[in-house]
N, CA, C and O atoms as a printed pandas DataFrame, in Angstrom:
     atom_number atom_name residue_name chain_id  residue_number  x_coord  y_coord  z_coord
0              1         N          UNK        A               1  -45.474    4.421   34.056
1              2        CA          UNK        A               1  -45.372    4.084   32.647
2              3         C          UNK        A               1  -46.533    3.161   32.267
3              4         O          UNK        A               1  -46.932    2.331   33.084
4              5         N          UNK        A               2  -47.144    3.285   30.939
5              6        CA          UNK        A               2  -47.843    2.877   31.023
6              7         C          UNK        A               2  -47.780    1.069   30.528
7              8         O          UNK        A               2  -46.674    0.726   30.112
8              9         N          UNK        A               3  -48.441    0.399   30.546
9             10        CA          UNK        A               3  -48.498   -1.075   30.271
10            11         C          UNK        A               3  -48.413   -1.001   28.888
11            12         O          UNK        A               3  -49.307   -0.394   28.298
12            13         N          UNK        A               4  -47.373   -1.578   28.171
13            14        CA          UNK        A               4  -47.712   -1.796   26.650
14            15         C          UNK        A               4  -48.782   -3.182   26.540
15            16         O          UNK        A               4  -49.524   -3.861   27.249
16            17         N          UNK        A               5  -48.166   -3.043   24.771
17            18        CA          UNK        A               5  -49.694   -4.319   24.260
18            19         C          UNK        A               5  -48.782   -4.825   24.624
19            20         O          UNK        A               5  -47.739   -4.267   24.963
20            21         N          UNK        A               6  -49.177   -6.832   24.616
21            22        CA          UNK        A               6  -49.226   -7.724   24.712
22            23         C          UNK        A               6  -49.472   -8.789   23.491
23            24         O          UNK        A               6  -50.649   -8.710   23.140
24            25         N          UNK        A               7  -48.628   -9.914   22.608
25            26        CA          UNK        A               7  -48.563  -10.037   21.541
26            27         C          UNK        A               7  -48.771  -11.491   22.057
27            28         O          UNK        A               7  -47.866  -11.987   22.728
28            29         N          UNK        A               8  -49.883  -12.204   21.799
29            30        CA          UNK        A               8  -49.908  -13.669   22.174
30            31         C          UNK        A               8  -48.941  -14.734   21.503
31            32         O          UNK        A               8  -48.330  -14.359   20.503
32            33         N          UNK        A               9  -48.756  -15.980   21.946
33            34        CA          UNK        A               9  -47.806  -16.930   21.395
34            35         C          UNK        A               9  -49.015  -17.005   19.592
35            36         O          UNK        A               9  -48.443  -17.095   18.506
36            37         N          UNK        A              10  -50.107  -16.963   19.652
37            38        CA          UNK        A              10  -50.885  -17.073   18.453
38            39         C          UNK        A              10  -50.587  -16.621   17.061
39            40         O          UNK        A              10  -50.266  -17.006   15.937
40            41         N          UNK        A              11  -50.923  -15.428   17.897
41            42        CA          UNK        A              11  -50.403  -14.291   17.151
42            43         C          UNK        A              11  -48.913  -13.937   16.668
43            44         O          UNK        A              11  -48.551  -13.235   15.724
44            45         N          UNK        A              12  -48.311  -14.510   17.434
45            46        CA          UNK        A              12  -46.780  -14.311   16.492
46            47         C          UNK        A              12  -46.798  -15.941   15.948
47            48         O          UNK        A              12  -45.625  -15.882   16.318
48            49         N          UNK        A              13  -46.859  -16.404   15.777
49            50        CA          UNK        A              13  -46.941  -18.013   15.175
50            51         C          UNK        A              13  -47.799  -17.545   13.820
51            52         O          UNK        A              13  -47.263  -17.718   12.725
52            53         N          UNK        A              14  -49.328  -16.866   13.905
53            54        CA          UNK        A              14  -49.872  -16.739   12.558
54            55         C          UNK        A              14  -49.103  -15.220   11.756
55            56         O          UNK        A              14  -49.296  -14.712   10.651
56            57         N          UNK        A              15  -48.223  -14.858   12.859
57            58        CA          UNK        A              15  -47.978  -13.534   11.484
58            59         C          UNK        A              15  -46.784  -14.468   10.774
59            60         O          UNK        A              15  -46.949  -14.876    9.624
60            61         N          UNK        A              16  -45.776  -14.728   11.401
61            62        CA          UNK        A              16  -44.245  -15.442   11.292
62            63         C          UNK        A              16  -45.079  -16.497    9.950
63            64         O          UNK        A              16  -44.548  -16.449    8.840
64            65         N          UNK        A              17  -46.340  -17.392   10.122
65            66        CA          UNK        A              17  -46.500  -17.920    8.951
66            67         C          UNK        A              17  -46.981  -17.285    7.492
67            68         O          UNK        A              17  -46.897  -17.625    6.312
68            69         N          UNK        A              18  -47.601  -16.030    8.338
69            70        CA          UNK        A              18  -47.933  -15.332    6.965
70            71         C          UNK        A              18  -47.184  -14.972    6.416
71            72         O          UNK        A              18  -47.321  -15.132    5.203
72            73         N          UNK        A              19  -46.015  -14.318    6.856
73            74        CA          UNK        A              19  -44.887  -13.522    6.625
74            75         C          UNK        A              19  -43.683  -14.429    5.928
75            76         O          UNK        A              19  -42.768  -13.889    5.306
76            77         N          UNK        A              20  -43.806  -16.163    6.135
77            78        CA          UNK        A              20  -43.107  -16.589    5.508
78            79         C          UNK        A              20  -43.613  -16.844    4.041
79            80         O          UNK        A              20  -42.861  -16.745    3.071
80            81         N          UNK        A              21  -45.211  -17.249    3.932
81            82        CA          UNK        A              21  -46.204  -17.311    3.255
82            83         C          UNK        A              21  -46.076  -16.075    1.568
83            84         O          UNK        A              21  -46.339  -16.234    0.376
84            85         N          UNK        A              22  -45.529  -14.910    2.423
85            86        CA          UNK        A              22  -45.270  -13.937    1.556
86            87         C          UNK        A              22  -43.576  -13.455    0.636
87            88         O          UNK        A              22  -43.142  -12.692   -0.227
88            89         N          UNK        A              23  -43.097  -14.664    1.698
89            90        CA          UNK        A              23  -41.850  -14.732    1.344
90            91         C          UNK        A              23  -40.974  -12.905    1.829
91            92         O          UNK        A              23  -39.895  -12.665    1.288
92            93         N          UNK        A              24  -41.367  -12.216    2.466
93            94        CA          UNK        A              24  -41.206  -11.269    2.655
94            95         C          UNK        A              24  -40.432  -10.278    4.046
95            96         O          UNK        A              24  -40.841   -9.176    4.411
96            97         N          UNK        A              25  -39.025  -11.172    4.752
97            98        CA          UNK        A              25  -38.897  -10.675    6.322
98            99         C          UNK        A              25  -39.554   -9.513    6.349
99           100         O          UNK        A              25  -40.571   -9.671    7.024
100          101         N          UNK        A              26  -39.445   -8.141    5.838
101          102        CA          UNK        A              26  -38.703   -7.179    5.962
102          103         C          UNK        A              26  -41.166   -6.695    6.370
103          104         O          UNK        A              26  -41.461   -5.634    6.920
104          105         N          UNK        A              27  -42.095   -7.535    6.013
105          106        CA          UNK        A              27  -43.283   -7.484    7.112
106          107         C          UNK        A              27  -43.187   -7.405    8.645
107          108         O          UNK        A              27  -42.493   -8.106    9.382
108          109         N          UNK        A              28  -44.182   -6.221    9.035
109          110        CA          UNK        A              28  -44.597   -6.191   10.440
110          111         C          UNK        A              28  -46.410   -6.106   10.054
111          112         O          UNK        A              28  -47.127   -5.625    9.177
112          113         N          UNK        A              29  -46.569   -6.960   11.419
113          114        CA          UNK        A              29  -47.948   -6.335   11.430
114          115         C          UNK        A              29  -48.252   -5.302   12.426
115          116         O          UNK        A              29  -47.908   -5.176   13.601
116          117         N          UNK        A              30  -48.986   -4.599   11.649
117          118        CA          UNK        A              30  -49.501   -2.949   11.812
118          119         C          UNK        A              30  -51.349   -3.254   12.868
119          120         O          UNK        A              30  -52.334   -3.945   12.608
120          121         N          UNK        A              31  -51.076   -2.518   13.786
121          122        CA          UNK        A              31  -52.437   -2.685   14.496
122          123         C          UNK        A              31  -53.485   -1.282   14.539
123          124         O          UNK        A              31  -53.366   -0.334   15.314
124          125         N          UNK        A              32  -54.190   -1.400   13.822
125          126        CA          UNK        A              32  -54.462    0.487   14.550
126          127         C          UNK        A              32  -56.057    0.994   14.824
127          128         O          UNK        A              32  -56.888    0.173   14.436
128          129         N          UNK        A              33  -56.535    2.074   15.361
129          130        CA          UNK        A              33  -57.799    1.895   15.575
130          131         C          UNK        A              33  -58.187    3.050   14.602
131          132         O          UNK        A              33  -57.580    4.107   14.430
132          133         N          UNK        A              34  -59.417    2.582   13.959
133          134        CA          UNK        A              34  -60.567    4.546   13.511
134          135         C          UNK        A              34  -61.308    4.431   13.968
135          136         O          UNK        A              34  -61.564    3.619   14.857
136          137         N          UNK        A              35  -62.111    5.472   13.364
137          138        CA          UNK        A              35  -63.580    5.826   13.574
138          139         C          UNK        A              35  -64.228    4.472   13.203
139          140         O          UNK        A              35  -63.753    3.589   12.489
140          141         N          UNK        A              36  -65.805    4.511   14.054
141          142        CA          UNK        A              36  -66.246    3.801   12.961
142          143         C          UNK        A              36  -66.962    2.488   13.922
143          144         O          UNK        A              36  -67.038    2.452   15.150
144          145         N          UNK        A              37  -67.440    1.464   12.942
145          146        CA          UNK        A              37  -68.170    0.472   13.204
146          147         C          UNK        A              37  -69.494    0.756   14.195
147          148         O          UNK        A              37  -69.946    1.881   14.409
148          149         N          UNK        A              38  -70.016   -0.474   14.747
149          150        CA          UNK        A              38  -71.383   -0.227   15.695
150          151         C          UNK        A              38  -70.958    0.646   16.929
151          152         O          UNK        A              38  -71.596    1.665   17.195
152          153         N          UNK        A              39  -69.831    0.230   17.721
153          154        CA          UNK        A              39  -69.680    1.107   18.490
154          155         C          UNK        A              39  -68.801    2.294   19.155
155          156         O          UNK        A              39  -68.461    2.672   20.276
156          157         N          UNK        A              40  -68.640    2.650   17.817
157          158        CA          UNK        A              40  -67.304    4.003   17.996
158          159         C          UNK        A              40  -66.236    3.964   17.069
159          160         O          UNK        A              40  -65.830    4.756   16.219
160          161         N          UNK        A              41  -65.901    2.898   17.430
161          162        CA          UNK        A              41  -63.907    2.362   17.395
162          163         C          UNK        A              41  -64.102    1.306   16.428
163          164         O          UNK        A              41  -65.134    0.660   16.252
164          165         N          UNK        A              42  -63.008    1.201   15.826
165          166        CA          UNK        A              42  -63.120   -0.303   15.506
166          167         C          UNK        A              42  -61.572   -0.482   15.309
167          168         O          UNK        A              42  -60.865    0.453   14.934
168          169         N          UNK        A              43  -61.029   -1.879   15.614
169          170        CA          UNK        A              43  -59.829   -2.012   14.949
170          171         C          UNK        A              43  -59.156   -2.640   13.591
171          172         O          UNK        A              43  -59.969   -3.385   13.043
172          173         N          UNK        A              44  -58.170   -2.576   13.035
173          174        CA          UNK        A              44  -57.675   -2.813   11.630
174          175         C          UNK        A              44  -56.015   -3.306   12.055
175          176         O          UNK        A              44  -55.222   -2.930   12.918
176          177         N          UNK        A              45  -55.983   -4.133   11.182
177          178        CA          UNK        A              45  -54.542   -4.836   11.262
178          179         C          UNK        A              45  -54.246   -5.127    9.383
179          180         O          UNK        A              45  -54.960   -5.580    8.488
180          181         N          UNK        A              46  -52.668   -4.536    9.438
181          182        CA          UNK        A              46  -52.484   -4.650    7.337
182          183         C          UNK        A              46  -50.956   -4.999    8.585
183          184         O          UNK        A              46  -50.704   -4.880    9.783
184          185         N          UNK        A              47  -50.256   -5.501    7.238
185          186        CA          UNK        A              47  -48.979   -5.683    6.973
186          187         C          UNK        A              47  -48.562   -4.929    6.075
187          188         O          UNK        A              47  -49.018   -4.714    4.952
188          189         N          UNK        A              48  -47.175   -4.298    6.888
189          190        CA          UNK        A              48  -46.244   -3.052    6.433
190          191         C          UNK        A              48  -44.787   -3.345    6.586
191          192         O          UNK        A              48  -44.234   -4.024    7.451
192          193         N          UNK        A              49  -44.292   -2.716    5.605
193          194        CA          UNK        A              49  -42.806   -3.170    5.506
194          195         C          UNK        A              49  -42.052   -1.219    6.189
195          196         O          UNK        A              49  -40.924   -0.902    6.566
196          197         N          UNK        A              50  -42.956   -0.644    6.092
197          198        CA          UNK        A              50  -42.337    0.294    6.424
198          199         C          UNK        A              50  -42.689    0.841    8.368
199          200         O          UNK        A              50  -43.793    1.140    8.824
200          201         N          UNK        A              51  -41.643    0.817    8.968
201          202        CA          UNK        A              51  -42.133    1.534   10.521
202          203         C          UNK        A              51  -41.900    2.911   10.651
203          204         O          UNK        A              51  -40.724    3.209   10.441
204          205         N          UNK        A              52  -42.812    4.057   10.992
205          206        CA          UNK        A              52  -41.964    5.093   11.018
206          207         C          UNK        A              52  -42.129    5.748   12.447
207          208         O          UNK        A              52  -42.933    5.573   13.362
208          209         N          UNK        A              53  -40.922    6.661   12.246
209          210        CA          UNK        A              53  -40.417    6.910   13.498
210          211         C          UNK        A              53  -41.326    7.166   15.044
211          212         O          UNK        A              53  -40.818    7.224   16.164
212          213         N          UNK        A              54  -42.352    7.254   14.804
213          214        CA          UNK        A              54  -43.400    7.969   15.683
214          215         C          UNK        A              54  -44.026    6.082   16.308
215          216         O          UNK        A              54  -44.469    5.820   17.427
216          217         N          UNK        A              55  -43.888    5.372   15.460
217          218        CA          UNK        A              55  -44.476    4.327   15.999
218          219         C          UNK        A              55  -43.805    3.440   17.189
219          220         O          UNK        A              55  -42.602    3.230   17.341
220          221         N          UNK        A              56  -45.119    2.867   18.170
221          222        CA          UNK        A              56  -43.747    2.151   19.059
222          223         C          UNK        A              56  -43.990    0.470   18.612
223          224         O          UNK        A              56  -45.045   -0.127   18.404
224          225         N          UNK        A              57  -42.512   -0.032   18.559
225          226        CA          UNK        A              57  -42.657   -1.587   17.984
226          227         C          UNK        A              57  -42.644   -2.138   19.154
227          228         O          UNK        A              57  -42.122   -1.602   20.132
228          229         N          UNK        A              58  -43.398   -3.620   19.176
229          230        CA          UNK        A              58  -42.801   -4.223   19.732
230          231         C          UNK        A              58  -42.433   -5.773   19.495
231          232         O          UNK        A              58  -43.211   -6.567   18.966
232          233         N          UNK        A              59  -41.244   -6.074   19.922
233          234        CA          UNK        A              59  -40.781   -7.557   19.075
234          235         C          UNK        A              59  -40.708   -8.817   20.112
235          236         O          UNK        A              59  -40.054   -8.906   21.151
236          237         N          UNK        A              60  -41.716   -9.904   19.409
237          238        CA          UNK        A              60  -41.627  -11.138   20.187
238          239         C          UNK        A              60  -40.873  -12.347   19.151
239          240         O          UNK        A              60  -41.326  -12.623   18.040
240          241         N          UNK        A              61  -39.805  -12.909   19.672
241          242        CA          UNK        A              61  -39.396  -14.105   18.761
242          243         C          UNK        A              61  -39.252  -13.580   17.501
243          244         O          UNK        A              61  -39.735  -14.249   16.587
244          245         N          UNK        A              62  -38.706  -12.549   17.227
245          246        CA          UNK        A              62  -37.778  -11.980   15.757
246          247         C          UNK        A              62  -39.432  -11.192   14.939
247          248         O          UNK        A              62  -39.362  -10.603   13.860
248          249         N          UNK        A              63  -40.839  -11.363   15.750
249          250        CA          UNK        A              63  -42.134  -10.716   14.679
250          251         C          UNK        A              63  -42.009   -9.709   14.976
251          252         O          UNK        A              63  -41.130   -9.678   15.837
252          253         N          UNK        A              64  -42.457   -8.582   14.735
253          254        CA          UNK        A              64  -42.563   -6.964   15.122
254          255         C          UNK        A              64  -44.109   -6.937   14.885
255          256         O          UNK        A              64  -44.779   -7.814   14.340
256          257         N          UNK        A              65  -44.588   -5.598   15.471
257          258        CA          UNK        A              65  -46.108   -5.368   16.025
258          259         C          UNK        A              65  -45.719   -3.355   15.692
259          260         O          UNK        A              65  -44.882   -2.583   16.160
260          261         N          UNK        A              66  -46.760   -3.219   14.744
261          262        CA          UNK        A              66  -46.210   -1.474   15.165
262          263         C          UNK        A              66  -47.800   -0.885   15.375
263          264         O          UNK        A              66  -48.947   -1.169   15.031
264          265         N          UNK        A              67  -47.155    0.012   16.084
265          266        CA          UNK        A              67  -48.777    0.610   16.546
266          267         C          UNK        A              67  -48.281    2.375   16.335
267          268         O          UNK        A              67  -47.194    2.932   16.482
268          269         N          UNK        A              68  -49.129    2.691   16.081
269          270        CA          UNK        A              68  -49.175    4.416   15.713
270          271         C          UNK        A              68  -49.705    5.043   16.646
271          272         O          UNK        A              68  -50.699    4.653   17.259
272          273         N          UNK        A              69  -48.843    6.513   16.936
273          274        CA          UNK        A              69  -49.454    7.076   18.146
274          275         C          UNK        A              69  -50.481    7.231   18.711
275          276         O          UNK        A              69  -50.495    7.148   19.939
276          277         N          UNK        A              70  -51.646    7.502   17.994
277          278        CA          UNK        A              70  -53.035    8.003   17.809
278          279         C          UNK        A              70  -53.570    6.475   18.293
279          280         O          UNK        A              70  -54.129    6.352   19.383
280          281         N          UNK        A              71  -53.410    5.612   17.623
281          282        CA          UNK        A              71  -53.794    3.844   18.153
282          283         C          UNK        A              71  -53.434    3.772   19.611
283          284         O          UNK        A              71  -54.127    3.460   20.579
284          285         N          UNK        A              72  -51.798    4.248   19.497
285          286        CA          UNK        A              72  -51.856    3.122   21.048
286          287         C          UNK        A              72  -52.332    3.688   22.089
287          288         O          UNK        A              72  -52.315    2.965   23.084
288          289         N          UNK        A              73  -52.854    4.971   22.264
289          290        CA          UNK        A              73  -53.542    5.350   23.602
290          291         C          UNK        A              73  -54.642    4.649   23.956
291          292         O          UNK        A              73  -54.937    4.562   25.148
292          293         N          UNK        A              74  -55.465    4.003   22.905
293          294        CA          UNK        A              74  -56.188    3.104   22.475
294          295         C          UNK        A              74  -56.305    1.675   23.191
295          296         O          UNK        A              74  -57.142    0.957   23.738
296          297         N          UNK        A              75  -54.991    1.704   22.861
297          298        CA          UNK        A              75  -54.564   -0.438   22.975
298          299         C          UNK        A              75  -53.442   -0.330   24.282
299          300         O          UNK        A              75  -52.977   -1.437   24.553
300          301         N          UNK        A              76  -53.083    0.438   24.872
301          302        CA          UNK        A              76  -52.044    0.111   26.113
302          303         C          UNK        A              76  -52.766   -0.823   26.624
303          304         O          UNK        A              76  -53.968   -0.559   26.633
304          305         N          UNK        A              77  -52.403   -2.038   27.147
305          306        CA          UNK        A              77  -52.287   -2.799   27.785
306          307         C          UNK        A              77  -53.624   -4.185   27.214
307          308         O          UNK        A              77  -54.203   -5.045   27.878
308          309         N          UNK        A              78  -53.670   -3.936   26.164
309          310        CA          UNK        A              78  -54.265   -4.885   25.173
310          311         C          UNK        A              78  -53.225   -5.836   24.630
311          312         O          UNK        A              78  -52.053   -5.645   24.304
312          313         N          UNK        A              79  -54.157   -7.158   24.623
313          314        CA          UNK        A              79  -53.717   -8.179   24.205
314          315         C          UNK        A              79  -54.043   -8.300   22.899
315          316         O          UNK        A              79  -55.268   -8.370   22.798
316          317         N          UNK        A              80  -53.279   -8.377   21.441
317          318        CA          UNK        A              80  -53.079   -9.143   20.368
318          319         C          UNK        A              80  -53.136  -10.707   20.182
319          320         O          UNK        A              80  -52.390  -11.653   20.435
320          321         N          UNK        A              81  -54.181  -10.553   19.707
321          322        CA          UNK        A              81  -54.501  -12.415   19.542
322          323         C          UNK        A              81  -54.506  -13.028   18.119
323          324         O          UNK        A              81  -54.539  -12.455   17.031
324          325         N          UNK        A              82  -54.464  -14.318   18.414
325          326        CA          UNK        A              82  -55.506  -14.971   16.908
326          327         C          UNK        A              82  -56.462  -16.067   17.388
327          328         O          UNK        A              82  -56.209  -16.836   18.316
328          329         N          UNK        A              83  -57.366  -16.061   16.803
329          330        CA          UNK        A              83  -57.971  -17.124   17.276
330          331         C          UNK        A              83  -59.051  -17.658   16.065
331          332         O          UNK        A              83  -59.739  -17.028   15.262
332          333         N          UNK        A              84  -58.843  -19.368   16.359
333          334        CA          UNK        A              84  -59.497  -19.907   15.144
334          335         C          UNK        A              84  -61.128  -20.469   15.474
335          336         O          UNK        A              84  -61.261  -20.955   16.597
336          337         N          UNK        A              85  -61.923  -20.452   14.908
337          338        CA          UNK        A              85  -63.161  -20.987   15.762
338          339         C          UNK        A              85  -64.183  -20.718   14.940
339          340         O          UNK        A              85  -63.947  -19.732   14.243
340          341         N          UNK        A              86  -65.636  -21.403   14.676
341          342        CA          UNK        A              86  -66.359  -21.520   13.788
342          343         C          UNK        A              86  -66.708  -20.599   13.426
343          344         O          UNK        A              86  -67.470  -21.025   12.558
344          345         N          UNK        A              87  -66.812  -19.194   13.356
345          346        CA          UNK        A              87  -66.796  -17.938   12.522
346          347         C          UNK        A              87  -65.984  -17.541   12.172
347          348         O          UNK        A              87  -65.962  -16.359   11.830
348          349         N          UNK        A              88  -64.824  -18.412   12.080
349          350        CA          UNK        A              88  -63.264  -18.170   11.094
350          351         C          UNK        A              88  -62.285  -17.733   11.965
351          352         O          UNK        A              88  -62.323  -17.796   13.194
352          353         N          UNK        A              89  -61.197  -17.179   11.101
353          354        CA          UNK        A              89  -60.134  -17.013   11.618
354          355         C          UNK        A              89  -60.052  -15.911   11.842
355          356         O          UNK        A              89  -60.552  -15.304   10.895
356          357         N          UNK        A              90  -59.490  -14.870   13.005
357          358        CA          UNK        A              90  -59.147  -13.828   12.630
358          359         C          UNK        A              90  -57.903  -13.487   13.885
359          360         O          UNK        A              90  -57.430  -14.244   14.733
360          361         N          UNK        A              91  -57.632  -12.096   13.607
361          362        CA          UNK        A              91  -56.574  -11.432   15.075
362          363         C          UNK        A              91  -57.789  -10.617   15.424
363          364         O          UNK        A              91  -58.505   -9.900   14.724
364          365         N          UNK        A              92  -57.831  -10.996   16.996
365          366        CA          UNK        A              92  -58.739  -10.269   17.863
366          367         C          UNK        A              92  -57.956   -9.254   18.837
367          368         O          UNK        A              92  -56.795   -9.400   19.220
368          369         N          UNK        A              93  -58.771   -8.260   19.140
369          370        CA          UNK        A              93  -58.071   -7.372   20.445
370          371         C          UNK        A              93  -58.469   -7.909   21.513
371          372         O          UNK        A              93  -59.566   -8.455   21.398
372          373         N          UNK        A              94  -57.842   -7.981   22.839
373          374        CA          UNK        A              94  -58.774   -7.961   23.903
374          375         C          UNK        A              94  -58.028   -6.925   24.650
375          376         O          UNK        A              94  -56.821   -6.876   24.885
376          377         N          UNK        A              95  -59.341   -5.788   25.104
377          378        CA          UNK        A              95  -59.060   -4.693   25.093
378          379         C          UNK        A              95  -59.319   -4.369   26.786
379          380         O          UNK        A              95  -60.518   -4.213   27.019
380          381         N          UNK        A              96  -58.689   -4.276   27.649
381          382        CA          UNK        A              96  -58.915   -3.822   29.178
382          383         C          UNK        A              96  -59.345   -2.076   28.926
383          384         O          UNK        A              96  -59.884   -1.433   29.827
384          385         N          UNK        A              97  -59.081   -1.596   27.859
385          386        CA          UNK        A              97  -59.913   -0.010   27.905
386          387         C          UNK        A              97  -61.655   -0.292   27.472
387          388         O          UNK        A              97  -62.460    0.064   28.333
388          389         N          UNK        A              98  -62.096   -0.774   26.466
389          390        CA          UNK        A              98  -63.288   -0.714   25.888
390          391         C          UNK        A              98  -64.495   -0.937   27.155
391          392         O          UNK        A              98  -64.703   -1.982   27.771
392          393         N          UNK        A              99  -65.100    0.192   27.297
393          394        CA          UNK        A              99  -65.954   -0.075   27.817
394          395         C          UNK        A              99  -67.440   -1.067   27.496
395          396         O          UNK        A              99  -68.162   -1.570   28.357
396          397         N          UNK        A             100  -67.632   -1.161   25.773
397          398        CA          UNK        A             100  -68.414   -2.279   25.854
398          399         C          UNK        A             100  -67.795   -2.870   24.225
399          400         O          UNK        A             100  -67.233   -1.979   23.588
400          401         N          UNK        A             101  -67.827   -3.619   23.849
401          402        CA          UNK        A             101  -67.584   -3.863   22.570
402          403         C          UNK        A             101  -69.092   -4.518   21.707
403          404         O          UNK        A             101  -70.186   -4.735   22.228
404          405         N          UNK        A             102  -68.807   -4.664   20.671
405          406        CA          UNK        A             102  -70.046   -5.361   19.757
406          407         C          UNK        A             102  -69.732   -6.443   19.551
407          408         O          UNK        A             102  -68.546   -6.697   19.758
408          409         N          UNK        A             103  -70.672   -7.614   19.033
409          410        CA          UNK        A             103  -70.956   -8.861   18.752
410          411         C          UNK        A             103  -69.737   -9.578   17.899
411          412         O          UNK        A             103  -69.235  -10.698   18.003
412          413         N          UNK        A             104  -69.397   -8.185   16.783
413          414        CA          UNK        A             104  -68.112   -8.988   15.681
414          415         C          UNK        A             104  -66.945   -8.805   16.323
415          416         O          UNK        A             104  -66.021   -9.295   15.673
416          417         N          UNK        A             105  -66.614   -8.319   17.297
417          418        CA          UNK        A             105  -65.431   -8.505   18.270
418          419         C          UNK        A             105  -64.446   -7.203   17.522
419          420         O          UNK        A             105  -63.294   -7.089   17.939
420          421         N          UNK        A             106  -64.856   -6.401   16.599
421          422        CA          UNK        A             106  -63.778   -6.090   15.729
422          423         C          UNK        A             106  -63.981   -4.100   16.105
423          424         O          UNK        A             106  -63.175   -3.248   15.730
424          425         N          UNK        A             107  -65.182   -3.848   16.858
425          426        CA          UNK        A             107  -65.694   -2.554   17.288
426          427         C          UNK        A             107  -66.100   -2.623   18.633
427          428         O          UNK        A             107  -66.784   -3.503   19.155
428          429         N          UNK        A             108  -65.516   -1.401   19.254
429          430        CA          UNK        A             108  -65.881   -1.285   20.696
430          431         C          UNK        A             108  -65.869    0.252   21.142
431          432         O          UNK        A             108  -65.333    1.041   20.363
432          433         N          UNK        A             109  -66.260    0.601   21.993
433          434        CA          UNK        A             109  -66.232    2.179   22.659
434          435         C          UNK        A             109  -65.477    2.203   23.832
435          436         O          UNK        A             109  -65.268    1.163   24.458
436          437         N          UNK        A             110  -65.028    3.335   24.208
437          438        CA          UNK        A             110  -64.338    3.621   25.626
438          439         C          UNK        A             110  -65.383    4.950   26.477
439          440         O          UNK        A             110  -65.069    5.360   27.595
């Protein structure tokens, strides 16, 4: 079986604040990959109130994480982060598939 993602203590601390922020439980954050950027791939994260059936969740401390089929072959055994630091804030992947990634942390290839 394979290794699912991995949802850091960060990362559920900054969604749980966004999500209160929005006044909204009934948010998950959505992780997913396209086409695209410098090197292939790139990833995208929105908040969705809707999960559908094809997606697999996964829940840390009451947050949910949904990833779409096509994504998670992608992200098995990737870590979901946040991290704050002088080029801002963002949720990072760290990806044990990508064979190299680019400089903005946000595109990588396999």
């Amino acid at each position: 079986m394979a290794t699912p993602l991995f949802f850091s203590d960060n990362a559920v601390a900054k969604v749980r604040e966004l999500i209160e922020e929005e006044e909204n439980p009934e948010l998950k954050l959505r992780v997913f990959v396209t086409g695209g950027g410098c090197s292939g791939f790139q990833y995208g994260f929105s908040f969705d109130e809707n999960q559908d059936e094809e997606d697999t969740v996964i829940e840390r401390d009451g947050v949910f994480l949904l990833v779409d089929p096509m994504s998670y072959q992608y992200l098995v055994g990737a870590t979901i982060d946040y991290q704050e630091g002088l080029q801002g804030s963002q949720f990072v992947v760290q990806n044990p598939n990508a064979s190299s990634t680019c400089g903005c942390g946000s595109s990588f290839s396999i």
